[in-house]
C-alpha positions, -999 to +999 in steps of 0.1 A: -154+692+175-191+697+185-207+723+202-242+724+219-268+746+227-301+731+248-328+753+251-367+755+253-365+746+294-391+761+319-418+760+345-448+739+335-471+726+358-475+683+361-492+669+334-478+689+312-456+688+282-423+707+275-399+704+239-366+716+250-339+713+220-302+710+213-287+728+185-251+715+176-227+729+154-199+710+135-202+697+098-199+663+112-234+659+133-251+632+115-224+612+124-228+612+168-249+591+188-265+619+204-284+618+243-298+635+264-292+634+303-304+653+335-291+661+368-315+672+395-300+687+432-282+665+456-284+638+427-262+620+402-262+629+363-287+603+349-299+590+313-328+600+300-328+592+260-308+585+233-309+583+193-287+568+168-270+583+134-301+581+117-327+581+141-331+544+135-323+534+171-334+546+207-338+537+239-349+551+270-346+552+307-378+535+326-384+566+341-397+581+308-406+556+288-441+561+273-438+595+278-404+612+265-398+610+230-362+621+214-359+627+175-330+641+154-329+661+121-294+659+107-301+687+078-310+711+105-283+699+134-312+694+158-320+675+187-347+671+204-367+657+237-405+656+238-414+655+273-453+643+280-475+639+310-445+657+335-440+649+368-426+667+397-397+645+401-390+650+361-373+686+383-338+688+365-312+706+341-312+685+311-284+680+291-278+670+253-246+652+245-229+638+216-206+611+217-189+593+181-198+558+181-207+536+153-238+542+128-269+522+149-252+523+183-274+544+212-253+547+246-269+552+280-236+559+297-221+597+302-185+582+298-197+572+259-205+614+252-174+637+244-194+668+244-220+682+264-237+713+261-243+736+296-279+728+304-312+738+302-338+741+335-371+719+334-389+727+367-424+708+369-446+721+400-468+703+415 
């Protein structure tokens, strides 16, 4: 069992840059894929990032890539998502998941996740 916390959300203005973290507790952290998705109004959940075990692996969706960047620290049961150069449309609750898988495997899908934490608000004006 894993549980999440995101936070670190909030109004920054475009061209900005926003950290928002996931805390997770469970003794067993280092071992779940972990991602990070948002959902903006009217629209579908959609991926954003994710990193392996270790950290060894990522991959991100177009839409970010070049300017998100999602690390891990296993001691500390941490998660984050650097978010650089914002843009209006970047508008969301973003949400960390975690989701068993094996040791270099990354998952873009929300099916692969088993636990989610509730959300945090990035708003980027414009």
């Amino acid at each position: 069992q894993v549980q999440l916390v995101e936070s670190g959300g909030g109004l920054v203005q475009a061209g900005g840059s926003l950290r928002v973290s996931c805390a997770a507790s469970g003794r067993t952290f280092s071992a779940y894929t972990m991602g990070w998705f948002r959902q903006a109004p009217g629209k579908e959940r959609e991926f954003v990032a994710t990193i392996s075990w270790k950290g060894s692996s990522t991959s991100y969706s177009d839409s970010v890539k070049g300017r998100f960047t999602i690390s891990r620290a296993n001691a500390a049961n941490t998660v984050a998502l650097q978010m650089n150069s914002l843009k209006p449309e970047d508008t969301a609750v973003y949400y960390c998941a975690a989701g068993f898988r094996s040791p270099q495997s990354v998952a873009t899908h929300p099916r692969s996740y088993q636990y989610w934490g509730q959300g945090t608000q990035v708003t980027v004006s414009s």
